[in-house]
C-alpha positions as MATLAB code, in Angstrom:
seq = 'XXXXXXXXXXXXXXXXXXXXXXXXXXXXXXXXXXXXXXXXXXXXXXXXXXXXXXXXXXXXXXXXXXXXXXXXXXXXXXXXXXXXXXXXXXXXXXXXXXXXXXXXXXXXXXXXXXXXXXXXXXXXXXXX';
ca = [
       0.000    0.000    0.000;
       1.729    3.387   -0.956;
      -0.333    6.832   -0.271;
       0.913   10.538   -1.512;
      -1.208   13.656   -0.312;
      -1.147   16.322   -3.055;
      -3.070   19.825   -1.890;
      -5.104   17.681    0.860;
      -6.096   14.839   -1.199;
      -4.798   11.897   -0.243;
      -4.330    8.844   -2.594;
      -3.983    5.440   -1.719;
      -3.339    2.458   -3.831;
      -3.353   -1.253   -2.953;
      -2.759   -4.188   -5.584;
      -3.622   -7.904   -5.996;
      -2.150  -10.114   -9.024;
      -5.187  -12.399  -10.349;
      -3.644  -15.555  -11.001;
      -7.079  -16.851  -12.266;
      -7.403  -14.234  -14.889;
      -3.373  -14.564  -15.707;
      -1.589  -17.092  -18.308;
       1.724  -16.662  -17.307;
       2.886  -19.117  -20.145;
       1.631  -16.286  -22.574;
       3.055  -13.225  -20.761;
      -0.183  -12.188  -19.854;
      -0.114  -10.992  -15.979;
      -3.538   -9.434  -14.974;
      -3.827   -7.245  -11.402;
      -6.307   -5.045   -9.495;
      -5.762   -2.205   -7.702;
      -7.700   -0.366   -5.461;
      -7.496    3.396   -5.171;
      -8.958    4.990   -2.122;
      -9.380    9.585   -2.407;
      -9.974   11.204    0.662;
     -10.619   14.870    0.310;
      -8.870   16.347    3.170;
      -9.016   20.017    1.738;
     -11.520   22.859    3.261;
     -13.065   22.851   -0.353;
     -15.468   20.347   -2.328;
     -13.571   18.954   -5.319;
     -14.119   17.076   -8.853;
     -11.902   14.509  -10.237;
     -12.174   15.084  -13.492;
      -9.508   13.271  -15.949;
      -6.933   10.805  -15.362;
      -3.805    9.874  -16.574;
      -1.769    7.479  -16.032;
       1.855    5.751  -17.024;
       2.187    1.767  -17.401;
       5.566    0.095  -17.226;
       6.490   -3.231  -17.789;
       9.847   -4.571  -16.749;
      10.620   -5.302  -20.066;
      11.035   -1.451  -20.799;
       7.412   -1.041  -22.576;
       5.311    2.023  -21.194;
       2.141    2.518  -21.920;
       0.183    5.529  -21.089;
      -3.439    6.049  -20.671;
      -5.978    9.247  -20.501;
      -9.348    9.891  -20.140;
     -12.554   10.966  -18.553;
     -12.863   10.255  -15.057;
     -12.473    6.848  -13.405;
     -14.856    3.765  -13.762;
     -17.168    5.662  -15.964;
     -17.479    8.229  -13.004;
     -16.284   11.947  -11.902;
     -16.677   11.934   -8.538;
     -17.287   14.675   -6.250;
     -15.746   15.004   -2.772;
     -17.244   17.401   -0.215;
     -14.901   17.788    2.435;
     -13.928   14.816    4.610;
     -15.890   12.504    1.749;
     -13.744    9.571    0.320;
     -14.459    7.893   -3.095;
     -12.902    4.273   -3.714;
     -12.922    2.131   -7.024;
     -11.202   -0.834   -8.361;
      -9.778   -0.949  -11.678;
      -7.140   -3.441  -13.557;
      -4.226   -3.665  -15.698;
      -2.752   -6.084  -17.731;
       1.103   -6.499  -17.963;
       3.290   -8.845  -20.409;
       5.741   -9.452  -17.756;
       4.977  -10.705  -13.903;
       6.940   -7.439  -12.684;
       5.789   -3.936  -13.216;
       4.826   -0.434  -11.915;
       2.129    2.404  -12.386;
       1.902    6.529  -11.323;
       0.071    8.941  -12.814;
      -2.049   11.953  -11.712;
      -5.816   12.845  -11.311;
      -6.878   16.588  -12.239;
      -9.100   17.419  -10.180;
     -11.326   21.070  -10.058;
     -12.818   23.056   -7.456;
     -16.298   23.578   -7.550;
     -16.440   26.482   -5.588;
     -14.306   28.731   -8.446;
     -13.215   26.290  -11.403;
      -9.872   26.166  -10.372;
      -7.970   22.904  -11.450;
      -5.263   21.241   -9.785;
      -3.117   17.820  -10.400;
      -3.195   14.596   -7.707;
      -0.568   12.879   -8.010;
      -0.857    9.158   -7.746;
       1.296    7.743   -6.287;
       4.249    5.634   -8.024;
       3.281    1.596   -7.243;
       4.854   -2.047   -8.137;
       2.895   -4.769   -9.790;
       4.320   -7.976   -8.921;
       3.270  -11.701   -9.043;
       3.836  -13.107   -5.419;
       6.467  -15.912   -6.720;
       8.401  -13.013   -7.410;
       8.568  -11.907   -3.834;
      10.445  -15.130   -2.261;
];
C-alpha cells in the first residue's frame, strides 16, 4: 500500500495479481488495484480526468488518458472519500504504475493535479 497527499487529497493504492485471470505461459499478468481519495481540503472537489503511465519490466510504457475513473467523476465534499477498483494487464509478472488525477474546485473552477502515487505490480512468486 503506498499513499501521496497532493493539496489535501490523499491517494492510496493497494494491488492484488489475479492468477485466475493470468496465463503466465503467454506473458499475460492481470492485477487489481484499489485506489482509495480522501478529500482532506476545506473545499469540495471534482476529479475530473486521469492519466496514467504503465511500465512493464521489459522497458514497454504505456500511457493512458481519459474521462474520469470507472465511468465516473466523482465529487468530494470535504472529509468525503471515493474508492474504485480498476485493472491492468502487464506482459511481464513485474511492473509499476503513477500517474495523476486533475481534479477542479467547484467552488471557483480552479484545477489542480493529484498525483498518484508511483506503485509495483508484482506476481507473489516473485517476492520469495
Amino acid at each position: 500500500m503506498v499513499s501521496e497527499v497532493t493539496e489535501g487529497v490523499k491517494v492510496t493504492v493497494l494491488t492484488e495479481y489475479q492468477p485466475d485471470y493470468s496465463s503466465p505461459r503467454q506473458a499475460h499478468f492481470v492485477f487489481t488495484y484499489k485506489v482509495v481519495i480522501e478529500n482532506h481540503s476545506e473545499n469540495t472537489i471534482k476529479l475530473l480526468r486521469r492519466h496514467w503511465l504503465i511500465y512493464d519490466s521489459n522497458g514497454t510504457v504505456r500511457e493512458v488518458e481519459g474521462e474520469g475513473v470507472v465511468g465516473q467523476q466523482p465529487v468530494l465534499e470535504p472529509g468525503e472519500v471515493h474508492e474504485y477498483v480498476s485493472g491492468c494487464n502487464l506482459r511481464t509478472n513485474l511492473g509499476k504504475m503513477a500517474g495523476t488525477y486533475l481534479m477542479e474546485r467547484v467552488l471557483d473552477g480552479r484545477q489542480f493535479r493529484v498525483v498518484i502515487p508511483e506503485f509495483t505490480l508484482i506476481v507473489p512468486y516473485r517476492l520469495n
